[in-house]
N, C-alpha and C positions, 0 to 999 in steps of 0.2 A: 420613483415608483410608478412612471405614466404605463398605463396600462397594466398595471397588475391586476391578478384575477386573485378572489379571496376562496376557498376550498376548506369545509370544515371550518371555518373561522380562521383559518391563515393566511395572511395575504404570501401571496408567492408572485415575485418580481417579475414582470417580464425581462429577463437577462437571460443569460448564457456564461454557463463554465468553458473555458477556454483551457482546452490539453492537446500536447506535443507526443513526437513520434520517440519514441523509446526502444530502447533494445533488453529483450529480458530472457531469462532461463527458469526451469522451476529443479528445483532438487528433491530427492525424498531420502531424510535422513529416519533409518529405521534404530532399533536399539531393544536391550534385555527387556527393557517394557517402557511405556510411555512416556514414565516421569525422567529416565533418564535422554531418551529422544527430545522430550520438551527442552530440558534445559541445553543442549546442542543447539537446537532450531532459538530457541530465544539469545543466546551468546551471539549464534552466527546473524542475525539479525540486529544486534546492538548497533548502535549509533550508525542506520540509515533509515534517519527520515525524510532524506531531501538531498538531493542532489547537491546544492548548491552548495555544501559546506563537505556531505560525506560520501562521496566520490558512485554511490547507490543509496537505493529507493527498498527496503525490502520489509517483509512480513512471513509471518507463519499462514499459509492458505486454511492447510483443516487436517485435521485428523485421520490417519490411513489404519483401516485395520488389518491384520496380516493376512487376508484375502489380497489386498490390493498391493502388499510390498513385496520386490524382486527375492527377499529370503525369507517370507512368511512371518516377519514380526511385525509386531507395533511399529507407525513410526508417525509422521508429519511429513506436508510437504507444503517448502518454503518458496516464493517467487521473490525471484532478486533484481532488480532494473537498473540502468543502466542509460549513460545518454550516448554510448558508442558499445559497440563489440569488444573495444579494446580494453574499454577500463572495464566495463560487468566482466573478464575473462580475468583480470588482476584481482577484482574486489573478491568473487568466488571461493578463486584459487587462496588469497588472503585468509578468509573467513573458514572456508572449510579446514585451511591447513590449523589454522590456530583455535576453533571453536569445536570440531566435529571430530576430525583426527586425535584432541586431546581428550576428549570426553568420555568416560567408561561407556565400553558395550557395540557404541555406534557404529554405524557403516553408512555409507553414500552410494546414491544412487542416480542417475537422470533421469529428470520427470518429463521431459521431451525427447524425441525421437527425430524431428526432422530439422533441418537446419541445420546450419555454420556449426562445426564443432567446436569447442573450448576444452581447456584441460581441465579436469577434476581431479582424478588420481593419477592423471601421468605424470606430474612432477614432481607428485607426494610421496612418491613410491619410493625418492631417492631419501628419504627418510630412514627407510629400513635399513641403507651403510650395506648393500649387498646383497641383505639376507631376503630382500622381497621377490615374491615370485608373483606370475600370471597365469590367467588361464582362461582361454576364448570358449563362450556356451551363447551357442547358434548365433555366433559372428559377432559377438561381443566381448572384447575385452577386460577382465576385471585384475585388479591388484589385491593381492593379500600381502601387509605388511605386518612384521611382528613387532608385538608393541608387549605390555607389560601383564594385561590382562587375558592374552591371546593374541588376537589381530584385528588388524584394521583392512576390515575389505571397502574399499572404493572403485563403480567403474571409471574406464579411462578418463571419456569423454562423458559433456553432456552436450545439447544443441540451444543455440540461441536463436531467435523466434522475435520476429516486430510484435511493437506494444504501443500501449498510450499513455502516458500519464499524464498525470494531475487533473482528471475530473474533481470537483467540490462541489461542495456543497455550507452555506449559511446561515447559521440558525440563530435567529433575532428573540431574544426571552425578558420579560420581566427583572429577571436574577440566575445568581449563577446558578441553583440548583434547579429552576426549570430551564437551565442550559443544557448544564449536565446530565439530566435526567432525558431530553430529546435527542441529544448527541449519542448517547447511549444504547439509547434505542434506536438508532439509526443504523447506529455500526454492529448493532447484533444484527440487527435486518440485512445489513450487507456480507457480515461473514454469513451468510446460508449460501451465498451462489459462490459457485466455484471462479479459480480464473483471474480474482482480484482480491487487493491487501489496502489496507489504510496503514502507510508506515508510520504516524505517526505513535506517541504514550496512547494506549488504549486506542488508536484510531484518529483521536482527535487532536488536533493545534487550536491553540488560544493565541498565538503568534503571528496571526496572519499577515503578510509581507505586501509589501507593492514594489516594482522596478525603481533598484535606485535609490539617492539620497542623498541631504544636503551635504553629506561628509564623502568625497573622494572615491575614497577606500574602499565602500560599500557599494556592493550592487546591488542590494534589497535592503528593507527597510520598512520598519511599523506601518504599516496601512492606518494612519490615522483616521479615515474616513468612517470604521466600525469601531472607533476606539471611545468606547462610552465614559471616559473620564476627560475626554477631549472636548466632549459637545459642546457647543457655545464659544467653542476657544479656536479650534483647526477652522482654517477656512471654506475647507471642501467636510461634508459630514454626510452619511447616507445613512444617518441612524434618525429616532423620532427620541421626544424628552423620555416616554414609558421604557424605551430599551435600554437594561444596563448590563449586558450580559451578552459577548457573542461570540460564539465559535463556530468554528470549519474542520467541514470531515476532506480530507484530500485521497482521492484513489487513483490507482495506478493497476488495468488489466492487460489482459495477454490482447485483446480485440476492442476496438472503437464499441461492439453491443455490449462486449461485458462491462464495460465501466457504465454507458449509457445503462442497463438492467441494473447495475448498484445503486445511481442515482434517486433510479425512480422506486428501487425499495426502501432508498432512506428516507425521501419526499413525502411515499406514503406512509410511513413510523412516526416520523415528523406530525404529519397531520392527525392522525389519529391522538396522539395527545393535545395538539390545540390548545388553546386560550384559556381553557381547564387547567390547562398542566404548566400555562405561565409561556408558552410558545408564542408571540406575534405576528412572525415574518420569516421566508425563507429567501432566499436569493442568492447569488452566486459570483464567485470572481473573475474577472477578464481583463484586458489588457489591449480591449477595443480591434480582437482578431487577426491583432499581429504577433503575437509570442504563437499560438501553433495553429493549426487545418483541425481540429477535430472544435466542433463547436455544441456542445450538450443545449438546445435551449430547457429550460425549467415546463415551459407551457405545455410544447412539446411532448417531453417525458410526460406531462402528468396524462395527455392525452386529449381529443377534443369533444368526450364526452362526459368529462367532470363535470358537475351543478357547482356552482358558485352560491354561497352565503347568502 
């Protein structure tokens, strides 16, 4: 904790969040009205919070109203990442054919325009056995396939688009529910800005990982150093006796500023609850600037006209 600066009554580490280059696309699945769009965009989002085990990184971004969708309904729109072009164009195509495609009502859409194309409904189309048709509107190709409630329209393509992930963030609390209840409001402060997702359950992990382990097999493993049932016992610890409680918000944006803007809206959600709310410490995870180029410091973000405690 050498050199941490205290803000509000929370100490906030001099460290830095350490995030990698990413490849990512956004989608916007519209649908009859929101509730059935939601649970598309929540399916096709299931089991990616992490690259390291499910092949993408994904979330629901925000709510589109049919002002803003290509067919004027309701819908969502999802960012999905990816640590190559090749597998985000698999995972996509995976997801939408099995979450979106099946789901009453839906249709797909590309939420980016520039960049590398991928397939969305070009391969899905052979779904139809024939009977799907196309039709280009001002240089865009869309598929209409027949499905059971009508059709499934998806356009062809979407574009994939450099990214950053795994910004985080660390929140050091008393107990879990002044964990929970700063986490929480962290990641509402982060879902206001466009552009970035926390893939994990509601945003947050209680699983936080370090490179690596005594077993083989594994490439990550328990970060014992925050593991407050550990204290006294791990040899490495970067907790104090008062912390028993810690989690991390992990984000993943389209630009190095949008993740850096999430951090420091979660920072500031963070502090505002304070040592009142059971908050201690905030800090962040690294890997001493060799896992990626993007380096968030904490200080930084908070700015260099914070008052200190």
């Amino acid at each position: 904790m050498s050199g941490a600066r205290v803000v509000g009554g929370v100490v906030v580490d001099d460290t830095f969040a350490e995030a990698f280059p990413m490849k990512a696309t956004r989608i916007v699945i519209t649908a009859h009205d929101l509730t059935w769009a939601r649970h598309a965009a929540a399916s096709a989002t299931g089991l990616a919070t992490s690259v390291i085990a499910c092949g993408c990184e994904a979330g629901i971004e925000r709510e589109l109203g049919p002002e803003e969708t290509p067919d004027g309904r309701p819908g969502l729109a999802v960012l999905i990442f990816s640590m190559s072009g090749k597998e985000l164009a698999k995972q996509v195509e995976r997801r939408v054919g099995q979450c979106v495609l099946t789901c009453p009502t839906t249709a797909v859409f590309a939420g980016i325009a520039e960049g590398e194309a991928i397939a969305l409904g070009k391969n899905l189309r052979f779904f139809g056995d024939g009977w799907q048709i196309s039709k280009v509107i001002a240089g865009v190709r869309y598929w209409r396939v027949p499905v059971m409630d009508g059709e499934f329209v998806a356009q062809e393509t979407t574009a994939v688009t450099k990214a950053v992930g795994g910004g985080n963030l660390l929140m050091l609390a008393t107990g879990i529910e002044a964990a929970l209840a700063a986490a929480q409001a962290a990641v509402k402060a982060m879902q206001r800005l466009r552009n970035v997702v926390m893939p994990f359950p509601g945003g947050v992990v209680r699983s936080g990982s370090k490179v690596g382990s005594k077993y083989p097999a594994l490439n990550a493993s328990t970060n014992e150093a925050y593991c407050p049932g550990l204290y006294g016992l791990a040899t490495r610890s970067e907790i104090t006796p008062e912390v028993h409680a810690v989690l991390e918000i992990v984000i993943d944006g389209l630009t190095e500023s949008d993740v850096g803007a999430a951090m420091r809206a979660g920072i500031e959600a963070c502090i505002a609850i304070g040592p009142a709310g059971g908050l201690l410490r905030l800090s962040a995870g690294n890997y001493g600037g060799k896992l990626g180029p993007y380096h968030f410091h904490l200080h930084k973000l908070l700015g260099p006209d914070e008052g200190s405690a």
